[in-house]
Every structure is written in C-alpha cells, then in structure tokens.
C-alpha positions in Angstrom: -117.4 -8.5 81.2 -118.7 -5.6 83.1 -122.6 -6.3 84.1 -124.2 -2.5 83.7 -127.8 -3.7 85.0 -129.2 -6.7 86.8 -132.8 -7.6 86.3 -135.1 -10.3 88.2 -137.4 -10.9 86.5 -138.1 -14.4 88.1 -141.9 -15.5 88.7 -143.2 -13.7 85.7 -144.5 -15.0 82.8 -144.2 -13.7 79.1 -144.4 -11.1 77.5 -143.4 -9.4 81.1 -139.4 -10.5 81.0 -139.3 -8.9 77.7 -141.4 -6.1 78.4 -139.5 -4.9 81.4 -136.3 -6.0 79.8 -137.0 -3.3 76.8 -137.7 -1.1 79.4 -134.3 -1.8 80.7 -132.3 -1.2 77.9 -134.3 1.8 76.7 -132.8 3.8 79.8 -129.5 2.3 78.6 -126.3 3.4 76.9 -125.1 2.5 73.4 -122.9 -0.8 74.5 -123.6 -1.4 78.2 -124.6 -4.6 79.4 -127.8 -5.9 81.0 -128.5 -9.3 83.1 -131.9 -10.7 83.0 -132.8 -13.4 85.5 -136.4 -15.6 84.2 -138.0 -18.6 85.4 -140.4 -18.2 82.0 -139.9 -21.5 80.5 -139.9 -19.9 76.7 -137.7 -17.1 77.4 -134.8 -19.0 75.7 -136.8 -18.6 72.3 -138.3 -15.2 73.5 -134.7 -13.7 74.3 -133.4 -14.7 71.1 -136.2 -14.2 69.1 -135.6 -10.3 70.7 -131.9 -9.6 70.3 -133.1 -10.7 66.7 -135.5 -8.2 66.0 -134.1 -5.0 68.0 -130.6 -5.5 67.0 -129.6 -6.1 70.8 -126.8 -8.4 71.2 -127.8 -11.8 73.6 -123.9 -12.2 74.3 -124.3 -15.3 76.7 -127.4 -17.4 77.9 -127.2 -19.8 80.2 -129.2 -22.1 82.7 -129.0 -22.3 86.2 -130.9 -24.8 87.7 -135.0 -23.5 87.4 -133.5 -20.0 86.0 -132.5 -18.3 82.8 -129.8 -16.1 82.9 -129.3 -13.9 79.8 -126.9 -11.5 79.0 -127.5 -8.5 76.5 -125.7 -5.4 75.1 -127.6 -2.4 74.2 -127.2 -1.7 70.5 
C-alpha cells in the first residue's frame, strides 16, 4: 500500500489528532492514503468513530507499543 501522507501527531490530546487529521485529508486526493501517528489514548474510538461519519475509509489500525498508528483513504 502506497502511504501518500505521514502525520505525528503524538503528544496531543483530542480533538487535535482529528482536527489536524481533517486538515490532512482535506488537501488530499480522492483515494490517496494518509498515516496518523497518536499517543491519545481514545483515538482508537475517535478514529473510527471519524472514518464513520466522513465516509473516510480507516483501512488498518494498529498498536505499537505507546502509539496508534492508523491508516486512512481519502473518500
């Protein structure tokens, strides 16, 4: 899978992850694919809850040790 965007996003705490990942995406192309990197302890439910009202796809999420990695595609 071909990663369009990386975004850190570690050390902030919610609604920022989300906010700057909308932000992302919104300068994004129909399809490409954005990685966001949190430490937020709800983005799991955040994320999903996200994809789920914007009609983003969360292809993958995944933990790795104290982050969240998720992995989106622009509707």
């Amino acid at each position: 899978m071909h990663i369009h965007l990386e975004l850190d996003t570690c050390g902030l705490n919610c609604p920022l992850p989300i906010l700057k990942t909308k932000k992302a995406l919104s300068g994004m192309q129909s399809g490409e694919v954005l990685r966001v990197r949190s430490t937020d302890q709800g983005a799991t439910r955040d994320f999903q809850a996200f994809a789920k009202q914007t009609g983003h796809v969360l292809i993958e999420q995944s933990v790795n040790g104290q982050e969240f990695i998720f992995v989106l595609q622009r509707k």
